[in-house]
C-alpha positions in Angstrom: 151.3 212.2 111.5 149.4 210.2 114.4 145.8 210.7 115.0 145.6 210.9 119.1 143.5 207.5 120.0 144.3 205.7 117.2 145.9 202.6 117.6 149.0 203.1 119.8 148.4 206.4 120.3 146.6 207.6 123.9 144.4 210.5 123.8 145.4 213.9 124.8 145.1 214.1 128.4 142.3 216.1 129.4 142.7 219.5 131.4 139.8 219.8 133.8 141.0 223.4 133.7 141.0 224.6 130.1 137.1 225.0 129.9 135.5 224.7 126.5 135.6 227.6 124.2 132.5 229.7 124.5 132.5 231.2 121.4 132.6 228.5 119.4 129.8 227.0 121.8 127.7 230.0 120.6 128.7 230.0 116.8 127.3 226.1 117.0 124.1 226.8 118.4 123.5 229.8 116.5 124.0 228.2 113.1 121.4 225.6 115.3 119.0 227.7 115.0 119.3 229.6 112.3 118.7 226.3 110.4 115.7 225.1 112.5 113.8 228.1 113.8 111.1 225.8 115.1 113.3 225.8 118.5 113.1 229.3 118.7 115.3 232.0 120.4 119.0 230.7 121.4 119.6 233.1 124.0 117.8 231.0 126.5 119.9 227.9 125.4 123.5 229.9 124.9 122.5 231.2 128.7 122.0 227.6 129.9 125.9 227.0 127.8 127.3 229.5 130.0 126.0 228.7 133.1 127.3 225.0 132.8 130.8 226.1 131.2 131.5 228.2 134.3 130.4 225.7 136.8 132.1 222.5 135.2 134.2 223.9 132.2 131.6 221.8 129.7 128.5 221.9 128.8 126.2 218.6 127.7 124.6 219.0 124.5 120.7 218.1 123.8 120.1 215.1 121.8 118.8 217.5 119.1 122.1 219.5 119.2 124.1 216.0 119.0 122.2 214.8 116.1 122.6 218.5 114.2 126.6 218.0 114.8 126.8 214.8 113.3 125.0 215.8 110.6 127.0 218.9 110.2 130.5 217.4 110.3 129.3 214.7 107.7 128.0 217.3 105.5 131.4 219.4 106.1 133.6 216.7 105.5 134.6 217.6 102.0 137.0 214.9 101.5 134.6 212.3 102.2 132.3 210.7 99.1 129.2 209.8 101.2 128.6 213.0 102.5 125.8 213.6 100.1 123.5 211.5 102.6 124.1 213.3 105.5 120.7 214.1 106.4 119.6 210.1 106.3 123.0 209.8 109.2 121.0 207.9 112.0 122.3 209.7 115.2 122.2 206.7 118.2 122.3 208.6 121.5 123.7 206.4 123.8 126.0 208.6 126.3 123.7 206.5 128.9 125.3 203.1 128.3 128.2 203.4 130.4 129.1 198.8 131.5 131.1 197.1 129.0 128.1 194.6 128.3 125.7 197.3 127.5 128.5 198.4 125.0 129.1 195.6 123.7 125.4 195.0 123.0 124.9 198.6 121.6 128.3 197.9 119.1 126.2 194.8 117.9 122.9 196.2 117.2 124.9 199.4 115.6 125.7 196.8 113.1 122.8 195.2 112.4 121.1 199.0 111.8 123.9 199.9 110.0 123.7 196.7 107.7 120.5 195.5 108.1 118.7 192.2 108.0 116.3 192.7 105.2 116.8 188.8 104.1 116.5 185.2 105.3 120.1 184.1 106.1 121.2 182.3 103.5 118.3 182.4 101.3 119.2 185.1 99.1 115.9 186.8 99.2 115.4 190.1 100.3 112.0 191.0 101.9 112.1 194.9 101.0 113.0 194.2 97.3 112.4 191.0 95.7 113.8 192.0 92.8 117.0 192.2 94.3 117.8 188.5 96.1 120.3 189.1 98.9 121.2 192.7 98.4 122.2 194.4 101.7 121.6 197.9 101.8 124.0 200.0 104.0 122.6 202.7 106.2 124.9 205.6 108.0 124.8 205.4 111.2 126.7 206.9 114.1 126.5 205.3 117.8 127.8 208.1 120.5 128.8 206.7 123.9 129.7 209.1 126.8 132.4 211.2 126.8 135.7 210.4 128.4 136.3 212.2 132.2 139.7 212.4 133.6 139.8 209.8 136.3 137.2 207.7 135.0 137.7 204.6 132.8 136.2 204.8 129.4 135.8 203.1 126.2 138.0 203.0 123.8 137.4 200.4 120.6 
């Protein structure tokens, strides 16, 4: 079984004209909110949803609603050992960047979040924790670029 972008594969091609599915638009946003009241009612937002699905066939989701479904696939993703520490993912919105230098930069500093610097090169001291010369803690992080658009290049790594 391929995975579609993977390696040799190509992605599906997008149809402009299958529009995203509404209802599972609304079951996301509802379980949103149910889990953080503090943004209050979600008819406003699942109006907004509707409005942009019927105009373009998508919708663009809030930074807040991008950082909830990372967090929320992690956390679903049964098969997958680290998904205890789903709430510490770090959620980079960077659907902005859009030149091949500005990804390229954004690839690089991913890394060195994701990795970290806590030491002196080659010193094996660690600045955080003494105690523990040269030891590199790893930190979960997910860097989210803009979404592909048919006719439009985009990256693919």
């Amino acid at each position: 079984m391929c995975t579609p972008g993977y390696r040799d594969q190509s992605p599906p091609t997008w149809d402009r004209a299958e529009h995203v599915n509404t209802h599972e638009a609304e079951e996301f946003l509802r379980m949103l909110h149910s889990e953080h009241p503090s943004l209050g009612p979600v008819e406003q937002r699942l109006e907004q949803v509707r409005h942009e699905v019927a105009e373009s066939g998508t919708y663009v989701h809030t930074t807040t609603e991008l950082t909830f479904g990372a967090r929320v696939a992690w956390r679903n993703s049964s098969r997958c050992i680290g998904r205890l520490y789903w709430r510490s993912l770090l959620i980079r919105d960077l659907r902005e960047v859009d030149t091949a230098e500005g990804i390229h930069q954004e690839l690089v500093r991913h890394l060195e979040i994701a990795v970290g610097d806590h030491g002196e090169r080659g010193t094996g001291q660690n600045r955080d924790r003494p105690d523990e010369p040269g030891i590199r803690h790893i930190r979960p992080v997910i860097s989210v670029f803009a979404p592909a658009m048919p006719g439009r290049p985009y990256p693919r790594v």
